[in-house]
C-alpha positions as CSV (number, residue, x, y, z in Angstrom):
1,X,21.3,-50.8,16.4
2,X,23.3,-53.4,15.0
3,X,25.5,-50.7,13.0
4,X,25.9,-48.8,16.2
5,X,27.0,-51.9,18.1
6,X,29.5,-52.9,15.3
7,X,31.1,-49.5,15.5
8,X,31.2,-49.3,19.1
9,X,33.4,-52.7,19.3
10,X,35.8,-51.4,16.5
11,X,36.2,-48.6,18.6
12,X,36.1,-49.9,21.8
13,X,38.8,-52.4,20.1
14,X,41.1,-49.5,18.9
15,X,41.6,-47.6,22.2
16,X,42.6,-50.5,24.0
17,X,45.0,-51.9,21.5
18,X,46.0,-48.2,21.5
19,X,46.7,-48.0,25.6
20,X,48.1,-51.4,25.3
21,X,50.9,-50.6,23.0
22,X,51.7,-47.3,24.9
23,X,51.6,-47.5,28.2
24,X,50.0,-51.0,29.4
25,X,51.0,-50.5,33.1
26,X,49.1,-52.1,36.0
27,X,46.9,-49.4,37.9
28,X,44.5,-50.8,41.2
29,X,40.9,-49.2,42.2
30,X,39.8,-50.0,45.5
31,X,36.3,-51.4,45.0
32,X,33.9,-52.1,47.5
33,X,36.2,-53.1,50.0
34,X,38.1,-54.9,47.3
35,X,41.7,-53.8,45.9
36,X,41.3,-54.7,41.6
37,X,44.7,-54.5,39.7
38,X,44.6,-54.4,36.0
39,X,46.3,-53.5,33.1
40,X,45.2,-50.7,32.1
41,X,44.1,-51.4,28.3
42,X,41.4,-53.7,30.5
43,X,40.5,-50.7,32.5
44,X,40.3,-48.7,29.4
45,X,38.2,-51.2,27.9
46,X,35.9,-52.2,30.9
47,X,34.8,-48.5,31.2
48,X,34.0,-48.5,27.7
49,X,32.0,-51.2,27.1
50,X,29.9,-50.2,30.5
51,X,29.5,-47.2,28.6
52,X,28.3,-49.1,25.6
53,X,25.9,-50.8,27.7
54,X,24.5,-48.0,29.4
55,X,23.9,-46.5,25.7
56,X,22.2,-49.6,24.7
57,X,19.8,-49.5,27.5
58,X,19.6,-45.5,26.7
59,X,18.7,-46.4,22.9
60,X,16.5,-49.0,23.8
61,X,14.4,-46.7,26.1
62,X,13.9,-43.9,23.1
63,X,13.6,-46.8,20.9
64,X,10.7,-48.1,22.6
65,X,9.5,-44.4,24.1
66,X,9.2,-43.8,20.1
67,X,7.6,-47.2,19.3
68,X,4.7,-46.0,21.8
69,X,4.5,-42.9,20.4
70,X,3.6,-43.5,17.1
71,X,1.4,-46.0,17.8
72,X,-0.7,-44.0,20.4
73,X,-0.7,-42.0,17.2
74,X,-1.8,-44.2,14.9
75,X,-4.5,-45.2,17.2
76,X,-5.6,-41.1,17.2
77,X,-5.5,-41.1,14.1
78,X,-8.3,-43.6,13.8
79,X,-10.1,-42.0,16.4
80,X,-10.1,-38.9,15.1
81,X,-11.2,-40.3,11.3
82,X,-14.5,-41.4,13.7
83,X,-15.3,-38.2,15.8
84,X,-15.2,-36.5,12.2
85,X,-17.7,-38.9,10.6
86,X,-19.8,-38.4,14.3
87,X,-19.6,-34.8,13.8
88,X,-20.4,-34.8,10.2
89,X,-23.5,-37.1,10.6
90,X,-24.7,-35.2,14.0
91,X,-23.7,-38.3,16.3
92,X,-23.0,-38.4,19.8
93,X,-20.1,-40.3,21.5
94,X,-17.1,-38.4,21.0
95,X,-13.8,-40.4,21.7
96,X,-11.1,-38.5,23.2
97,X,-7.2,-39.4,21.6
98,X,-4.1,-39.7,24.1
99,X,-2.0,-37.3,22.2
100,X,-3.8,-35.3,19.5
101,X,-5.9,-32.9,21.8
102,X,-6.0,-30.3,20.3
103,X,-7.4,-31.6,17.0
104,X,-10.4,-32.8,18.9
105,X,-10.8,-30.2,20.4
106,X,-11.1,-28.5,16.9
107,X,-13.4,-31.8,15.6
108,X,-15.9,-30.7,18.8
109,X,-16.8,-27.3,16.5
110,X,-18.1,-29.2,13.3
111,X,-21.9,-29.8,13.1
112,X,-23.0,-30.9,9.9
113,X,-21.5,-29.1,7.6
114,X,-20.8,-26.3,9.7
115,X,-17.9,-24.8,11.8
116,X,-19.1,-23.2,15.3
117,X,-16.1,-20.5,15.4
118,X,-15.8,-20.5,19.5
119,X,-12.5,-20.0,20.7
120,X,-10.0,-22.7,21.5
121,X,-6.5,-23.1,22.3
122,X,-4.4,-23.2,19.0
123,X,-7.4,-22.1,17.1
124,X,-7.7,-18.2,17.6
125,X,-8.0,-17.6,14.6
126,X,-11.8,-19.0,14.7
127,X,-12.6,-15.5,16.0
128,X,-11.3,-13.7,13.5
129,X,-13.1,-16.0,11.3
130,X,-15.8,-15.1,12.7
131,X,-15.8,-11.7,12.9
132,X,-15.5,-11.5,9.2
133,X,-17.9,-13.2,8.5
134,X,-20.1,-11.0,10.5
135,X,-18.5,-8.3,8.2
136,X,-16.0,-6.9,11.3
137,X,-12.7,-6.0,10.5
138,X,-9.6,-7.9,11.7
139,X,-5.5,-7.2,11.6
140,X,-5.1,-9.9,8.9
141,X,-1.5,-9.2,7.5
142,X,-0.4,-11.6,10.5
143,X,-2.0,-14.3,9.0
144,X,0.4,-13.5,5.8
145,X,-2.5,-14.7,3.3
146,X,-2.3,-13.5,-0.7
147,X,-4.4,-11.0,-2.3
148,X,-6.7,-14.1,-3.9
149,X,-6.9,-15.5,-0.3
150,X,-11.2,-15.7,0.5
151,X,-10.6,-14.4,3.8
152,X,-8.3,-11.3,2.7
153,X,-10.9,-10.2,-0.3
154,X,-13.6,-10.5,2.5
155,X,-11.8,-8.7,5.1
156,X,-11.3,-5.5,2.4
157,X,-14.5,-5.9,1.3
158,X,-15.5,-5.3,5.1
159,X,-13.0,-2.2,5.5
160,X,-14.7,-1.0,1.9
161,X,-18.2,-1.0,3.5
162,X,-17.2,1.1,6.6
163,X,-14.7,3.0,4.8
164,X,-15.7,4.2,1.8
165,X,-12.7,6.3,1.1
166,X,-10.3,3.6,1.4
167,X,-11.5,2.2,-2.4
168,X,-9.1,4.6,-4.0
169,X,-6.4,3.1,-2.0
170,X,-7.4,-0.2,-3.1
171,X,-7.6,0.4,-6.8
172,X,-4.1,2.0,-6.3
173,X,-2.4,-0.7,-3.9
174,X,-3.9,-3.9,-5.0
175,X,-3.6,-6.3,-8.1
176,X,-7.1,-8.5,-7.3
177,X,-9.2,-7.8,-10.3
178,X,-12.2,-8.9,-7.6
179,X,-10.5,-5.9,-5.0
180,X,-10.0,-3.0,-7.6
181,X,-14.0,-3.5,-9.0
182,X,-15.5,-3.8,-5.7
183,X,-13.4,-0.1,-5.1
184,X,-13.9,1.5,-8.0
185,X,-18.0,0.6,-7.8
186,X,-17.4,2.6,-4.6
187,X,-15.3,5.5,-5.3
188,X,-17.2,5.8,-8.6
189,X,-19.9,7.1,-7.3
190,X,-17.6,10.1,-5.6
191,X,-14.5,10.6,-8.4
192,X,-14.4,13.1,-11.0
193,X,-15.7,11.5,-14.3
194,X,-12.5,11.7,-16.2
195,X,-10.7,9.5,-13.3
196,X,-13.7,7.0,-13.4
197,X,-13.5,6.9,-17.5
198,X,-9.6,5.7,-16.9
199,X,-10.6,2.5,-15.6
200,X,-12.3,0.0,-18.3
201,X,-15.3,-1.0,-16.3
202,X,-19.1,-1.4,-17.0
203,X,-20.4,2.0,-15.6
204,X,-24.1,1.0,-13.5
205,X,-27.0,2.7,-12.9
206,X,-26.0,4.1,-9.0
207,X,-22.4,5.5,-10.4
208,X,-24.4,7.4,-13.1
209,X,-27.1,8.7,-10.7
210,X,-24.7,9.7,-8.6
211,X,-23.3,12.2,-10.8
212,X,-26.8,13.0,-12.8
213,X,-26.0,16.6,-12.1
214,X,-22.5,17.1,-13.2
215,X,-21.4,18.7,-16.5
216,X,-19.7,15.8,-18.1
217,X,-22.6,13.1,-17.5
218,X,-22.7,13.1,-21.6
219,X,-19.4,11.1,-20.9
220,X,-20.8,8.7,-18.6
221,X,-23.6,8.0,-20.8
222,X,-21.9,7.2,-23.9
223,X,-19.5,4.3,-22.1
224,X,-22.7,2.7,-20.5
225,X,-24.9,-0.1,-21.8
226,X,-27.9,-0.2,-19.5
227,X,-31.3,-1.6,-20.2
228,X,-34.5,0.7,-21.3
229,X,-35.9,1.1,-17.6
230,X,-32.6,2.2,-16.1
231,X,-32.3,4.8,-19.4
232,X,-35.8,6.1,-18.4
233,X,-34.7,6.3,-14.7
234,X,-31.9,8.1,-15.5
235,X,-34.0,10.4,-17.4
236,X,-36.1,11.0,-14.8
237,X,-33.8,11.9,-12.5
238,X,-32.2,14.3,-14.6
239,X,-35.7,15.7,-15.0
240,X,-36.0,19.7,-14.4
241,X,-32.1,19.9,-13.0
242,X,-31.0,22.1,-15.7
243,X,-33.1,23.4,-18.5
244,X,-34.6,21.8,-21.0
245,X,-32.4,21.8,-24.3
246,X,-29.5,20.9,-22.2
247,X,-31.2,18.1,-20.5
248,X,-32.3,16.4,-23.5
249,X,-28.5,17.3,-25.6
250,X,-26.8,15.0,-21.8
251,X,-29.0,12.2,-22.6
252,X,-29.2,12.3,-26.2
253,X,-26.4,9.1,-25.7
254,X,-29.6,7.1,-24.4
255,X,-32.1,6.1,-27.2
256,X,-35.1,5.2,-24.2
257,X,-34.5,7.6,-22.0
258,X,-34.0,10.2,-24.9
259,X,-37.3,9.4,-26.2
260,X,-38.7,9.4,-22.8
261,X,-37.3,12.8,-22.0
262,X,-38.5,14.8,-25.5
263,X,-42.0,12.9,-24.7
264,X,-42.0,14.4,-21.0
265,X,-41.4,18.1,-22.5
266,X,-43.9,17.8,-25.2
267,X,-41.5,18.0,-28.1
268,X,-43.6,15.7,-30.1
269,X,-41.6,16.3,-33.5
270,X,-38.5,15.5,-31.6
271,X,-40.0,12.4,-29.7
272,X,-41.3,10.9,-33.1
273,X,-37.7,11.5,-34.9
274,X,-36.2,9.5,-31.9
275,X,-39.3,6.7,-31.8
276,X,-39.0,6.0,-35.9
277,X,-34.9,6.3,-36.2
278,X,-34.3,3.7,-33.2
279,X,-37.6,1.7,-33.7
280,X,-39.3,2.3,-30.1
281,X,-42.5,0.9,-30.7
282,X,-42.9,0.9,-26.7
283,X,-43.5,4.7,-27.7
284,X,-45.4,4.6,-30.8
285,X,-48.9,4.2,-28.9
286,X,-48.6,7.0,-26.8
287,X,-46.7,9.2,-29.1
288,X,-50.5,8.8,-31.5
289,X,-52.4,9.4,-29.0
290,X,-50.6,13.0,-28.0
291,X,-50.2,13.7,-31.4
292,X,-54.4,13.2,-31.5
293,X,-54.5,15.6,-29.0
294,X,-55.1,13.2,-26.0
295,X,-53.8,14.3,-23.2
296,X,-52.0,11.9,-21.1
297,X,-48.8,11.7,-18.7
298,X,-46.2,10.4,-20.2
299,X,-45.4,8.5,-16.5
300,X,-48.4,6.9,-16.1
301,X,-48.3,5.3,-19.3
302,X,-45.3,3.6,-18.4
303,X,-46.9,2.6,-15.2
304,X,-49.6,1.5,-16.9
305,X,-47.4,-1.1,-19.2
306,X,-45.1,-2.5,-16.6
């Protein structure tokens, strides 16, 4: 202010000294009944400093108007510090700030350590919070959030579960490592098996099911690592779908469920090759006791041992 007030002398100064010099005739208003003759640089410079004061009085009002302001925000501030710590610790006696609404309004949905997502003004997107979260599907590109945001891997994830055959588009479109496995578990389970053998992922137990009758399964089986009971469920499954020799030649890849399968036949002289080469001893009790002539089923021995 004191800047503005130096300048506006100067200035106020310059004009008159200006009208003064160049034409510093006498002009008279008629003023409240009153005839006023002055020169005119005193005219000149009456009018401006009323405008100077006017401006100080302007100044002074926004001055002040802002003084109020932040201190009406200062004071929210602190309130609103308060009705989080209430909310947080489940206490009652929520204060209401002058100026910051609308962030109360948001503080009134914490519980705990909780969110309510009701709808309130400023915060619609609560409801699209929540309707992910109850695994709905919402137009998030408006939102502009990156592939790693939470929100946008949950809201594909939701689109993947109703719509299975967007996963190839996801695999295609998308960089999120998180994204492209969640697809390809999907379209796994439906692609040819030379597309699914492009991608370097683990290959599970449903994607290999999935295709137990197709002609390259040998394929699938020899990129898996899966543990002994999901080798013997796989052989089961692929139990009596094609004959015999072919079925045991697909899951020859599988040491369990190779052993399993050969034992299931009755190809004893096969089954003990595959016990003694990979060291099954899980076998080696039932494989004596066929060999003895017992008779026993091959599935409730296994049954039997779990």
């Amino acid at each position: 202010m004191k800047k503005y007030s130096l300048f506006s002398i100067i200035f106020i100064s310059l004009i008159v000294l200006f009208v003064y010099i160049e034409k510093n005739s006498v002009t008279t208003f008629h003023l409240l009944g009153t005839d006023i003759s002055l020169q005119n640089a005193l005219w000149v410079g009456l009018f401006l400093f009323a405008f100077y004061l006017f401006s100080l009085l302007f100044f002074s009002f926004l001055n002040l108007k802002e003084y109020l302001f932040k201190k009406n925000i200062q004071k929210d501030i602190q309130i609103l510090h308060q009705n989080i710590k209430s909310r947080l610790l489940f206490k009652d006696g929520i204060k209401e700030p002058k100026i910051l609404k609308d962030l109360n309004s948001f503080i009134s949905l914490i519980e705990g350590l909780e969110i309510k997502p009701k709808k309130i003004e400023r915060f619609e997107l609560l409801e699209d919070l929540d309707k992910l979260k109850k695994g709905k599907i919402v137009e998030i590109d408006k939102y502009k959030l990156k592939e790693d945001n939470p929100w946008f891997i949950l809201n594909v994830k939701n689109r993947l579960k109703k719509d299975p055959s967007y996963a190839k588009e996801v695999l295609k479109k998308f960089k999120n490592e998180e994204l492209k496995k969640e697809a390809f578990y999907i379209w796994a389970k439906e692609a040819p098996i030379d597309e699914i053998l492009k991608y370097d992922y683990p290959i599970t137990l449903e994607i290999i099911l999935s295709h137990i009758k197709d002609e390259n399964l040998t394929k699938l089986l020899e990129k898996t690592t899966l543990t002994p009971k999901e080798e013997i469920n796989i052989a089961k499954n692929l139990y009596q779908t094609q004959n015999p020799d072919k079925e045991l030649e697909i899951i020859k890849p599988l040491k369990w469920g190779y052993a399993y399968l050969a034992l299931k036949y009755e190809h004893l002289d096969l089954a003990k090759e595959i016990i003694e080469e990979n060291d099954l001893k899980y076998f080696e009790f039932f494989l004596k006791l066929r060999i003895a002539g017992i008779k026993a089923e091959i599935d409730e021995y296994i049954q039997s041992t779990v």
